[in-house]
C-alpha distance (Angstrom), angle and dihedral (degrees) to the residues before:
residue distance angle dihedral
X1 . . .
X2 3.71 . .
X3 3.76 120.4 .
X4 3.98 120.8 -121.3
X5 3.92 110.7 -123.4
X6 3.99 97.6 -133.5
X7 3.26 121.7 -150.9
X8 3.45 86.0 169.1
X9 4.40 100.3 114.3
X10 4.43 79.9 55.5
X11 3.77 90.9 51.5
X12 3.67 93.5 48.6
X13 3.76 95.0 46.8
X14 4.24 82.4 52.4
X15 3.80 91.3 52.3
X16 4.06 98.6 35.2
X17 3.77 81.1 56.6
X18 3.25 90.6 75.5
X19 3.88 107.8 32.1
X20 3.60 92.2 99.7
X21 3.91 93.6 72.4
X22 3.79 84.1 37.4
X23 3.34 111.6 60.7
X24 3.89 110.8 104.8
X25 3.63 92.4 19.4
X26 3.53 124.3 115.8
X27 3.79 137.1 -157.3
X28 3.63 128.8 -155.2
X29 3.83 120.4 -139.6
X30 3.41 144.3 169.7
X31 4.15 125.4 -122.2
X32 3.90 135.4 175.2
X33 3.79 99.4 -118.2
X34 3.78 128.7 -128.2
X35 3.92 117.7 41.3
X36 3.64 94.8 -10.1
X37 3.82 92.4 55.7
X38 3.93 92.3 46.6
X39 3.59 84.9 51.3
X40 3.59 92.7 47.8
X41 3.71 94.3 50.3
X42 4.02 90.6 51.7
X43 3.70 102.1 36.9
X44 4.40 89.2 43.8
X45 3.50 122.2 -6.7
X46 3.60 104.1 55.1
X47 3.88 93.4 43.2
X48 3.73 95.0 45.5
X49 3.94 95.5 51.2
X50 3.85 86.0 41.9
X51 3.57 94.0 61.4
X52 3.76 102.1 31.7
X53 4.42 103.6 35.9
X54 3.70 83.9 -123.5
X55 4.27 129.1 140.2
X56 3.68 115.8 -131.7
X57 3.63 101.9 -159.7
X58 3.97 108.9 -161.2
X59 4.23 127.4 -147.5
X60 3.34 104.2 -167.5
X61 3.81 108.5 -138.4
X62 4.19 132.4 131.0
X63 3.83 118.2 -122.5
X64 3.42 101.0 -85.1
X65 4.05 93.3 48.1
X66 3.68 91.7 47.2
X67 3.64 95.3 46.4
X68 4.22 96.1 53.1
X69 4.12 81.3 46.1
X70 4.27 92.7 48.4
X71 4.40 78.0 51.1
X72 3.47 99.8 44.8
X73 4.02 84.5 50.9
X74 3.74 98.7 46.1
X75 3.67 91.2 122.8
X76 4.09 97.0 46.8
X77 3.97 101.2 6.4
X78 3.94 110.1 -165.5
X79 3.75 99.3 -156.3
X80 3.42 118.4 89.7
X81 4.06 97.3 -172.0
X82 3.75 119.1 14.7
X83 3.63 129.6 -150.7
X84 3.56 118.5 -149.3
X85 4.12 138.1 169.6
X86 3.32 104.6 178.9
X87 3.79 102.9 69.0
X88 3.86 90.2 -97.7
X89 3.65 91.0 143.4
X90 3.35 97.9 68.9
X91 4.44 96.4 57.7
X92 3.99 81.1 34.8
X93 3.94 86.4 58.4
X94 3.87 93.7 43.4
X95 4.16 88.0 52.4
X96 3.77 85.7 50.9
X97 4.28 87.6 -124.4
X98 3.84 83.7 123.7
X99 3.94 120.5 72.1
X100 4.11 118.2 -128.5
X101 3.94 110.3 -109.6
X102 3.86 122.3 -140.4
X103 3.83 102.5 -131.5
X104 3.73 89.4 -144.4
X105 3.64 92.2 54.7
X106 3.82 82.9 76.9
X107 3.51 126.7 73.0
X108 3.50 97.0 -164.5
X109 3.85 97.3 42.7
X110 3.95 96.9 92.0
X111 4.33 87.7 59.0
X112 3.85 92.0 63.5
X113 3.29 129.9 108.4
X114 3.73 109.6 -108.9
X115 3.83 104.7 -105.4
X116 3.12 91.1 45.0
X117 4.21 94.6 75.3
X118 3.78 88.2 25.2
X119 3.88 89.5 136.5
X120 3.88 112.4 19.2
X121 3.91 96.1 134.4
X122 3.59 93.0 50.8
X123 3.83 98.0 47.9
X124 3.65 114.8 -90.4
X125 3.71 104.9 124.1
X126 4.43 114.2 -139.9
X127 3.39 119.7 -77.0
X128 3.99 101.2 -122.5
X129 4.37 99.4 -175.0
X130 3.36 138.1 5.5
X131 3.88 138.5 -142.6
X132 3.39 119.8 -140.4
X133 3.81 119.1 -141.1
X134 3.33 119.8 -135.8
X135 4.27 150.9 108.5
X136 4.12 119.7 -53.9
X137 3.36 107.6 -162.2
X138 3.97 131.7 174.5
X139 3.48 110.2 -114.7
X140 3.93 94.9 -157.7
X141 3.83 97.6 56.6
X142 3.71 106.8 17.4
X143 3.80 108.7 100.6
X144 3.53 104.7 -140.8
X145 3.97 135.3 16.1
X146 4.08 94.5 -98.0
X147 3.90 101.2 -138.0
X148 3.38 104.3 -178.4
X149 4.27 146.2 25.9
X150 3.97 81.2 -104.2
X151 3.29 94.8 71.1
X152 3.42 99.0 70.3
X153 3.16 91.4 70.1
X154 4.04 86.6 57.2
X155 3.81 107.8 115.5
X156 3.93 80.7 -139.2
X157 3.88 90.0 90.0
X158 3.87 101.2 31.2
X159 4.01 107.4 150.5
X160 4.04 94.0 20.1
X161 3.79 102.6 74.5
X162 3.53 117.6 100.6
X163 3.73 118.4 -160.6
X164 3.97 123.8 -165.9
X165 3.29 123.8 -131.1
X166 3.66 112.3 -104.9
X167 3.78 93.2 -127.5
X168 4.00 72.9 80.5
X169 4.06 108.2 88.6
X170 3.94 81.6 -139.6
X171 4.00 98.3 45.9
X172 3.14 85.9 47.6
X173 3.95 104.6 56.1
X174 4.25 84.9 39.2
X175 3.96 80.2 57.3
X176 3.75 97.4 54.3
X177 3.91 95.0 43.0
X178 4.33 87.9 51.1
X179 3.79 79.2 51.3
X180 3.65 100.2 43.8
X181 3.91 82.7 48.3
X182 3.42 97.2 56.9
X183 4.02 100.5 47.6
X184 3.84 100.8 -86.6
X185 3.96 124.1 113.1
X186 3.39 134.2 -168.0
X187 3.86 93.8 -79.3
X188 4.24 83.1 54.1
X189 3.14 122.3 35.7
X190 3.57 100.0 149.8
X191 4.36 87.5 106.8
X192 3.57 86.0 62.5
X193 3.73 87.8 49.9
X194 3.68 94.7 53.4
X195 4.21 89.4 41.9
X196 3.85 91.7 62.2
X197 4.07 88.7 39.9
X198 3.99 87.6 59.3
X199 3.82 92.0 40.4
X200 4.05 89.6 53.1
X201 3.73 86.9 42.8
X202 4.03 89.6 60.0
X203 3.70 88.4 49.0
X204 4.38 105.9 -85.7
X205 3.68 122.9 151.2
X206 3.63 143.6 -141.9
X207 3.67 127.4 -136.2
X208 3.66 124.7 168.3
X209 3.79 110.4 -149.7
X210 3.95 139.0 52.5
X211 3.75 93.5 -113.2
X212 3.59 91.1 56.4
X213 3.73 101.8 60.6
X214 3.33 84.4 51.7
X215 3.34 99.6 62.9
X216 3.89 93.2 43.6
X217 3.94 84.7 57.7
X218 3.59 93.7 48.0
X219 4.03 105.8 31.5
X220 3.83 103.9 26.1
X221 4.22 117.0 34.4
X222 3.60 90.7 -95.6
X223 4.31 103.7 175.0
X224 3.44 104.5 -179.9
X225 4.04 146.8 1.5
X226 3.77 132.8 -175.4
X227 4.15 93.7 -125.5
X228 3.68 127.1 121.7
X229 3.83 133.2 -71.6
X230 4.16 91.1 -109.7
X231 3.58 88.9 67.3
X232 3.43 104.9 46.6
X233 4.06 80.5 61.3
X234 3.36 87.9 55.6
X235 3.17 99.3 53.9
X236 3.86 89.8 44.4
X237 3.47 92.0 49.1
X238 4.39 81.3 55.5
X239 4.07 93.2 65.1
X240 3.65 86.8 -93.0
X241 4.02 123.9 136.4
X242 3.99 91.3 -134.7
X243 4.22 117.7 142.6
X244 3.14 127.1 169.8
X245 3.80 133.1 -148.8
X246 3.66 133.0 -179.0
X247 3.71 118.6 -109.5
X248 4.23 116.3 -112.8
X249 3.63 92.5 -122.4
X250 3.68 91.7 65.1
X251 4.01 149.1 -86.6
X252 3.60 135.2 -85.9
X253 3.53 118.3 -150.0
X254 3.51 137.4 -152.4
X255 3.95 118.3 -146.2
X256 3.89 110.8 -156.8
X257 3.21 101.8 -161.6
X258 4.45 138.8 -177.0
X259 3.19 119.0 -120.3
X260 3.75 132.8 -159.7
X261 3.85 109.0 -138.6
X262 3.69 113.6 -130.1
X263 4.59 112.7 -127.5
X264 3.58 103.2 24.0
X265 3.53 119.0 118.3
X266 4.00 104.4 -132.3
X267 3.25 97.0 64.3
X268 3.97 105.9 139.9
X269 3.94 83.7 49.5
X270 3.40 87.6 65.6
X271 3.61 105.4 40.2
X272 4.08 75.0 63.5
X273 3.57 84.7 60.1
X274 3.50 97.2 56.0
X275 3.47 95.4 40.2
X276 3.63 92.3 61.2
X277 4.29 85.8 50.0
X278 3.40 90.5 57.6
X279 3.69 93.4 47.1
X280 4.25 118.9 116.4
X281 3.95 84.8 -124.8
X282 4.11 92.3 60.3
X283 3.58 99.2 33.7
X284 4.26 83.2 58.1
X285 3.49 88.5 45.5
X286 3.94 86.8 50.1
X287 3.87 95.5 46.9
X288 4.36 89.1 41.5
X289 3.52 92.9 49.2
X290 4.25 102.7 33.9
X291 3.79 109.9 8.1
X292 4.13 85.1 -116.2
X293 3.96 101.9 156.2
X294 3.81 116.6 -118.3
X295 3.64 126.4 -114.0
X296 3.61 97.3 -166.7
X297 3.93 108.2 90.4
X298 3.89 87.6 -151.2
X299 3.89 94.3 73.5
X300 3.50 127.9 104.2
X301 3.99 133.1 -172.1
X302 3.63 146.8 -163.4
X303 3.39 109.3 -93.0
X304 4.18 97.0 -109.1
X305 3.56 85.5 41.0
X306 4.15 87.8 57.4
X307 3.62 93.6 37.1
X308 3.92 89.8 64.7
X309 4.10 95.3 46.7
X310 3.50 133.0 48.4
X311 3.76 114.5 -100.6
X312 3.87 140.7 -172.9
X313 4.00 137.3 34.6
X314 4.27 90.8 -85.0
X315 3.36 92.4 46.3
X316 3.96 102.5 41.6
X317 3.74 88.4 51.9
X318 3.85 95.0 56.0
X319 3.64 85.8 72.1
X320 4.02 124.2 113.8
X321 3.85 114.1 -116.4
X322 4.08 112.3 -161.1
X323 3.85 107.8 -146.7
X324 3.83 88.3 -94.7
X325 3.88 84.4 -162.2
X326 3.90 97.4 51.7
X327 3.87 93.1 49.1
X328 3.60 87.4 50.3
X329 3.85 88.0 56.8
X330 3.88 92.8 48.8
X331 3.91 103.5 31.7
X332 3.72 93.5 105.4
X333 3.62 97.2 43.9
X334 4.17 91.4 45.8
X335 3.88 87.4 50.3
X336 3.77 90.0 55.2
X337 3.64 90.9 44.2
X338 3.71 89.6 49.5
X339 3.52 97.9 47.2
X340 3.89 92.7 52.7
X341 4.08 92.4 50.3
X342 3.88 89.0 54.8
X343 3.34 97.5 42.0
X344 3.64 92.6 66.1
């Protein structure tokens, strides 16, 4: 087992600087509920108001939630650091809803990996984990190994595929790679369309939540799922014989990033807060706890933890980035779309 290098006595000296003017104060933020948010609260939250006497109030809402609320609010926003996953940040930025961030108003921003603080002076807060994209299968039932996105579209696992609706941040990146896979882009994704029209056709179904797959996998012979490789821990970590395993065509990734909220008054407070996300000792906490993939080049893992996440620059830059900004543009129209195909 490899030893972490902490650096986490300097980080707390950073943020205990500033617990003085703290304490009493409270910052509102955004988290994805269930295991991620009791992960968040451990790996973060807890620590942070430990060493500062600040309140981290939590709104429990995924990206796409959070980021119509942070809109809605644009002229008295109630977040004071914003969590998204779906490359919100970077149309949030471009509205001016998000605040610029100094670079060296973070400790730990020099130990990231490049594209993860691609855009910190122009709003888009660090990505601090990623999710990799890819098939969770059961390992008891399923009959073969599925190796690729193509084989979904194998006959061999008909009425056992669960697909997510793409309301999901995650169904929806599993939905552009099929698509990709089978010719389309994102200026056509009518082959994707027709993919998940043959796949219902054979007998697939669509859920649109996390919890939900898991109880296909565990209540109704579910063999495999495009999802993301944090949830087939979870469901692991549940009794359940789920593994995941990154098609050959390539991985999709989601970036969750933190976001500093543009018009609230506390901002250097939370600039500590993201600091501390961005940190090697949370980003092992996240990849112990979830299998999220650290962004911070600093971290290092027990060797089952790394064998389940993907880890190092080569590796981390193999991944597939969706144009966060086009999918943005189209969401609403590839919703409808998506909701007519399945309706049929």
């Amino acid at each position: 087992m490899k030893t972490m290098t902490s650096t986490l006595a300097l980080a707390g000296l950073a943020v205990s600087a500033g617990g003085a003017f703290a304490q009493g104060q409270t910052l509102t933020i955004n988290s994805f509920g269930g295991a991620y948010e009791e992960a968040h609260r451990e790996c973060v939250i807890t620590p942070f108001e430990e060493a500062t006497g600040a309140t981290v109030q939590i709104v429990t809402a995924y990206s796409a939630d959070a980021f119509a609320q942070l809109r809605a609010q644009a002229s008295a926003p109630q977040f004071d650091v914003i969590h998204f996953s779906g490359g919100q940040e970077i149309v949030g930025a471009e509205e001016g809803l998000l605040a610029p961030i100094d670079p060296a108003a973070l400790e730990n921003a020099g130990d990231l990996y490049d594209f993860a603080k691609t855009n910190l002076e122009g709003g888009e807060g660090p990505a601090y984990s990623i999710a990799a994209i890819g098939l969770v299968y059961n390992e008891e039932t399923a009959p073969e190994t599925p190796a690729a996105w193509a084989d979904l579209m194998d006959g061999t696992y008909a009425d056992h595929i669960v697909l997510t609706d793409i309301s999901n941040g995650y169904g929806m990146l599993g939905f552009l790679m099929l698509n990709q896979v089978q010719g389309g882009s994102l200026d056509d994704i009518q082959p994707g369309l027709d993919a998940v029209s043959q796949l219902l056709e054979n007998g697939a179904f669509v859920v649109s939540t996390s919890p939900e797959i898991q109880q296909e996998f565990a209540q109704n012979d579910a063999w495999i799922a495009p999802y993301a490789s944090d949830y087939a821990y979870t469901l692991s970590s549940a009794g359940l014989p789920a593994r995941f395993v990154q098609g050959e065509e390539g991985t999709p990734a989601s970036f969750i990033t933190a976001n500093l909220v543009a018009g609230r008054d506390n901002q250097e407070l939370a600039t500590q807060f993201i600091d501390r996300t961005i940190s090697a000792e949370a980003q092992a906490c996240f990849a112990e706890a979830l299998r999220y993939s650290p962004t911070n080049s600093t971290v290092e893992l027990a060797d089952d933890v790394a064998a389940d996440v993907v880890l190092g620059a080569e590796a981390v830059e193999g991944l597939i980035r969706f144009d966060p900004v086009k999918i943005e543009e189209n969401r609403s129209d590839w919703v409808d779309q998506w909701n007519r195909t399945i309706a049929r």
